[in-house]
C-alpha positions as CSV (number, residue, x, y, z in Angstrom):
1,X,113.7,122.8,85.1
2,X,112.9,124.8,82.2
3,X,112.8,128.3,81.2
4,X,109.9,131.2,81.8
5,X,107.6,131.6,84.3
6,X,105.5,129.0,85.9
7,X,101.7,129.6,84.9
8,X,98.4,128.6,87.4
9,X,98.6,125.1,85.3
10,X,101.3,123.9,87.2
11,X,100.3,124.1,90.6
12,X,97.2,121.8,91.6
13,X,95.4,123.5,94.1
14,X,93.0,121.8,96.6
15,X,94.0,119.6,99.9
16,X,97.1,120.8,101.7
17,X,100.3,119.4,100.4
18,X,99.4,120.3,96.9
19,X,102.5,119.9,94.5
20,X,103.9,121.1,91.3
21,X,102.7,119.5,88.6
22,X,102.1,119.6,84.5
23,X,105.1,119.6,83.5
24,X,106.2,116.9,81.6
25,X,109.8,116.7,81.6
26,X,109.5,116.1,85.2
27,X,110.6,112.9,86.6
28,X,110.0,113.5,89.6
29,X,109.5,116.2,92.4
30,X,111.2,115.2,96.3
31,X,110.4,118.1,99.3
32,X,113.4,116.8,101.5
33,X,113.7,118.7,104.6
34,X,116.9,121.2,105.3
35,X,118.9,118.0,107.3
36,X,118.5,115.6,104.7
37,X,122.1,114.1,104.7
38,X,124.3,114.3,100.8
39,X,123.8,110.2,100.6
40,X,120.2,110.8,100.6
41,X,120.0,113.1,97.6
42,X,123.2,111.3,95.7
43,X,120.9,107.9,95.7
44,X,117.6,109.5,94.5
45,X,119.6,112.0,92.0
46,X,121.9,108.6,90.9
47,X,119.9,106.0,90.5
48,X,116.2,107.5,90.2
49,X,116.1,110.0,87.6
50,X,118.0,107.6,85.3
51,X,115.1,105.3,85.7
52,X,112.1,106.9,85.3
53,X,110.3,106.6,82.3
54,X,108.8,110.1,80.9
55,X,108.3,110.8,77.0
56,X,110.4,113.8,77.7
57,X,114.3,114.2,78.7
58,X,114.1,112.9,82.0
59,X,115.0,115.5,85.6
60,X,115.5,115.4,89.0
61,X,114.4,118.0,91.1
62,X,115.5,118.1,94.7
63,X,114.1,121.1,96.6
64,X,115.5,121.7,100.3
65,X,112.9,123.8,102.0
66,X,113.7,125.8,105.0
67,X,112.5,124.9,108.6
68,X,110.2,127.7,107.6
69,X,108.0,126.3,105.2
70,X,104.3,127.4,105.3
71,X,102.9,124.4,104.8
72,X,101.9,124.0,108.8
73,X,99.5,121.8,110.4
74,X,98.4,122.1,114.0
75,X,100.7,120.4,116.7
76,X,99.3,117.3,116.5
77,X,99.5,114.2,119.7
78,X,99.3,110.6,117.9
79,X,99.0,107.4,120.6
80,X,97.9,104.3,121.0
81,X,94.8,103.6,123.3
82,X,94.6,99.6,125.1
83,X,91.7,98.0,124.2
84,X,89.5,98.0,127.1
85,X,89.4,95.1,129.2
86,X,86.6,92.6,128.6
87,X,85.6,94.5,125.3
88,X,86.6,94.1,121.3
89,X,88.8,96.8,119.6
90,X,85.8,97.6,118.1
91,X,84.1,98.1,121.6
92,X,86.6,100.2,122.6
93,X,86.3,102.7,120.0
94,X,82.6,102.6,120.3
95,X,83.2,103.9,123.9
96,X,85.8,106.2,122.5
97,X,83.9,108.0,120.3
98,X,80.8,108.2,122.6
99,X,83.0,110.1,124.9
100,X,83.5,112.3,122.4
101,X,79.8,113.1,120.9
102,X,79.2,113.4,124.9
103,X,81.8,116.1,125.1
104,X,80.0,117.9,122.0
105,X,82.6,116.8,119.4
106,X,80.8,117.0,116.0
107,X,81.6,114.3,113.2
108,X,83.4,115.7,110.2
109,X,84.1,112.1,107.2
110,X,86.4,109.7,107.8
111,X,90.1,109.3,107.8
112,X,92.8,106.9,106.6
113,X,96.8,106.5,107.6
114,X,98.6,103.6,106.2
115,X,102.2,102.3,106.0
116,X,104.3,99.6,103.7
117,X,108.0,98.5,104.7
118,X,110.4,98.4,102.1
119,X,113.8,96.9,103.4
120,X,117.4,97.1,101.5
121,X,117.8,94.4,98.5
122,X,120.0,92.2,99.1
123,X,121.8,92.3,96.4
124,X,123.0,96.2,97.1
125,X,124.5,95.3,100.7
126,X,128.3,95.0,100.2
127,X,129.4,92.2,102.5
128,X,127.6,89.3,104.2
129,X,126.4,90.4,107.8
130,X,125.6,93.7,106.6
131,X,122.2,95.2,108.2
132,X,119.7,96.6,105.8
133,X,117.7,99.8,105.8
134,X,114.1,99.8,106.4
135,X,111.9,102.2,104.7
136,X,108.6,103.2,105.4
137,X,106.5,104.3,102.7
138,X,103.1,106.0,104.3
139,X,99.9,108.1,102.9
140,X,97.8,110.2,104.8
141,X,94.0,111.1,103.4
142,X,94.6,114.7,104.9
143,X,97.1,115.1,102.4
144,X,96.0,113.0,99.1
145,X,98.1,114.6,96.3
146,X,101.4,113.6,98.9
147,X,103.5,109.9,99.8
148,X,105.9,110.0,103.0
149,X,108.7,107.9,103.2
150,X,110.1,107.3,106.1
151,X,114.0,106.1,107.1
152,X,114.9,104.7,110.4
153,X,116.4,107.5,112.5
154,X,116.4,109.6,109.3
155,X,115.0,112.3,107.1
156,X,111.0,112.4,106.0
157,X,110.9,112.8,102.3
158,X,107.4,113.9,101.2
159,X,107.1,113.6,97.5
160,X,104.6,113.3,94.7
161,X,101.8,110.5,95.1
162,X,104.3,108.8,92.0
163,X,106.5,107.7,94.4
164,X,104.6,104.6,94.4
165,X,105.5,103.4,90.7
166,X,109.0,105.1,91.6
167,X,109.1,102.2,94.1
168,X,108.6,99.4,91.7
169,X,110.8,100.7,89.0
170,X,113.7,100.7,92.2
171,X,112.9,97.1,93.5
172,X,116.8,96.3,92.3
173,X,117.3,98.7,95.6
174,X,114.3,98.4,97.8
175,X,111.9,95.3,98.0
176,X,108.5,95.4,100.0
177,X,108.7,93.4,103.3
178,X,105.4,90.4,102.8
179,X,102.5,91.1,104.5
180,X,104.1,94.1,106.0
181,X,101.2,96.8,105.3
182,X,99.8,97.9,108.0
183,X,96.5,100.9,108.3
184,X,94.6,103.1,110.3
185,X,90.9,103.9,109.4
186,X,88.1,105.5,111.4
187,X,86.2,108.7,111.8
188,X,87.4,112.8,112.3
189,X,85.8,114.7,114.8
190,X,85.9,118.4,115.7
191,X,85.6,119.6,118.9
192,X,86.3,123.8,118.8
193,X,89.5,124.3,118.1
194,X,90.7,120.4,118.3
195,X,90.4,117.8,115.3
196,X,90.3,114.1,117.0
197,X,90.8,110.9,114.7
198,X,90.0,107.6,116.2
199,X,91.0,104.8,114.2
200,X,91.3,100.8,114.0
201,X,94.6,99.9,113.0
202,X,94.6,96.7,110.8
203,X,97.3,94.2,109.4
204,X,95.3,92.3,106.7
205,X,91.7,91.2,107.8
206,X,92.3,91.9,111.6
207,X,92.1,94.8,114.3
208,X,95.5,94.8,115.7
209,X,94.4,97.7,117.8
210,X,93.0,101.5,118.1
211,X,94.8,105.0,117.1
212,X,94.4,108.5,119.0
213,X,95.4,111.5,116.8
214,X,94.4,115.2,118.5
215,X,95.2,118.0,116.5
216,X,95.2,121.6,118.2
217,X,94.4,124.1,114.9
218,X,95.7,127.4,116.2
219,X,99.0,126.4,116.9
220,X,102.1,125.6,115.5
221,X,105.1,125.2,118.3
222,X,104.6,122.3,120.2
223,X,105.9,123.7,123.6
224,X,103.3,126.5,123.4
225,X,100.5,124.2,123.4
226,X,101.4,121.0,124.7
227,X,99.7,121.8,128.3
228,X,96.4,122.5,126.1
229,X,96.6,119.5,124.1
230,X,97.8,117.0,127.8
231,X,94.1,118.6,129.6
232,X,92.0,117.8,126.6
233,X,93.3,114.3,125.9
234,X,93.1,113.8,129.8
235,X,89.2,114.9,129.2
236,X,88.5,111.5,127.7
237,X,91.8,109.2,127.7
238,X,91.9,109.4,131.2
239,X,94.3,106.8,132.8
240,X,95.4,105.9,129.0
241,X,96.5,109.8,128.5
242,X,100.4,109.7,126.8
243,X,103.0,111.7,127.1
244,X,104.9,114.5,125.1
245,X,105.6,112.4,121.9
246,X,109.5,112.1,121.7
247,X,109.0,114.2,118.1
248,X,107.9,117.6,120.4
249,X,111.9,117.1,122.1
250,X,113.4,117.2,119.0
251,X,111.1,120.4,117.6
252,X,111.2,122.1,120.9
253,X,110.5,125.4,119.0
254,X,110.3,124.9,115.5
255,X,107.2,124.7,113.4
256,X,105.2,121.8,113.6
257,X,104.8,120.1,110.3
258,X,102.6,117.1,108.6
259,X,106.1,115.1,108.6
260,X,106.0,115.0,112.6
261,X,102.5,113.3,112.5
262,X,103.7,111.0,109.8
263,X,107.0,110.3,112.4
264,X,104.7,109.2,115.6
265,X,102.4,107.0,113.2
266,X,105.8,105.4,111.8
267,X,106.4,104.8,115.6
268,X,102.8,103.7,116.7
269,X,102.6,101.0,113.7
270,X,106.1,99.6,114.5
271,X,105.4,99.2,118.5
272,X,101.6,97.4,117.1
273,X,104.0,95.2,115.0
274,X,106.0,94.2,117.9
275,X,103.3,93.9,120.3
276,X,101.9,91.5,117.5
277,X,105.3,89.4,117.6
278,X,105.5,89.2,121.0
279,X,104.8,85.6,122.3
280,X,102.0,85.3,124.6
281,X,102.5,84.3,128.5
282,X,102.5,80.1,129.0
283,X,101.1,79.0,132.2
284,X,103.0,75.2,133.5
285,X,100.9,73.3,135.5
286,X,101.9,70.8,138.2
């Protein structure tokens, strides 16, 4: 990636999940996580480079951080709450967020997730009757300089915000599902050591329903905190309080990461898509 040392120019400082950047033979920058499989980096190092356009000879950086990377976040519970019965999703958060003002939670700006499918082209599946991949390509507004994307039951890359034109220049491989974008927006509260997000999750102009993310700060191995984070989201969930997201089973005792959030909002958005697809209950009378 060039020659000499790397000056303060090339690292953007600010929100967390800064990355490298000023350099301008750089195609592109991918933080792939130690388990991403060989295929994985052989189809980015293959077919994206090649394609990127860049005034400068064109590389492909592919950095494999270890499970210890610094870059932590607080474990961090994402779920889906019902919408009350008798009242609008936007009733529902009202009463959410009441709960917590009552509790002494302070506000603290706004927050937005967001997710857009991108499935297999057709024209790269070898034989007839072959399944497609779905991708998910996500953003978070904790992490503004950073795009997720997302395979089904595979790796989380988490690359530069280019990743976005990247996807256009690769619609050969990967074509955006229609009308497959799907968001979260509403507002961050802190309350001591927790940070609560309560958001309305939208597909085009309509609440499809409401988001619970509680982060515990001080923390960073799931199984250390989870009885914490279980009492407070009992506090004002109630009834509606979740379980251990299946992402704490599979990082018993590792380090909790901003990939593991992105993982349960992946999951939350895809069981709202379903919910949305499900046909509702006929009633025959005779």
């Amino acid at each position: 990636m060039g020659g000499g040392a790397e000056s303060d120019s090339d690292v953007t400082e600010g929100p967390r999940h800064a990355l490298p950047r000023g350099r301008v033979d750089w195609a592109l920058c991918f933080y792939v996580s130690s388990g991403a499989p060989a295929s994985i980096r052989a189809l980015f190092s293959e077919v994206v480079s090649p394609r990127v356009g860049c005034w400068s000879t064109p590389h492909f950086s592919c950095l494999i951080l270890p499970s210890s990377w610094p870059d932590t976040m607080g474990v961090t519970c994402v779920s889906q709450m019902p919408v009350a019965e008798g009242k609008s999703v936007q009733q529902t958060v009202e009463l959410l967020t009441r709960k917590l003002e009552m509790l002494g939670a302070e506000k603290q700006g706004t927050f937005c997730v967001d997710c857009e499918t991108y499935h297999t082209a057709a024209s790269t599946l070898g034989s007839q009757g072959q399944a497609g991949k779905l991708m998910y390509v996500m953003h978070n507004s904790e992490y503004p300089l950073s795009c997720f994307a997302l395979f089904e039951n595979g790796p989380c890359l988490v690359a530069d915000t280019n990743f976005d034109v990247l996807m256009v220049k690769l619609k050969g491989f990967f074509q955006s599902a229609k009308a497959s974008k799907i968001e979260t927006r509403g507002t961050r509260y802190q309350y001591c050591d927790f940070l609560v997000k309560v958001g309305t999750v939208t597909m085009g102009p309509s609440a499809r329903g409401i988001s619970v993310e509680v982060e515990y700060g001080p923390c960073v191995v799931a199984s250390d905190c989870w009885s914490l984070l279980l009492e407070f989201l009992q506090s004002f969930l109630g009834s509606h309080t979740p379980g251990a997201p299946a992402v704490f089973g599979n990082r018993h005792d590792a380090v909790y990461s901003p990939a593991d959030t992105m993982v349960q909002y992946m999951e939350l958005f895809n069981k709202i898509r379903k919910q949305q697809q499900m046909p509702y209950p006929v009633t025959i009378c005779i």
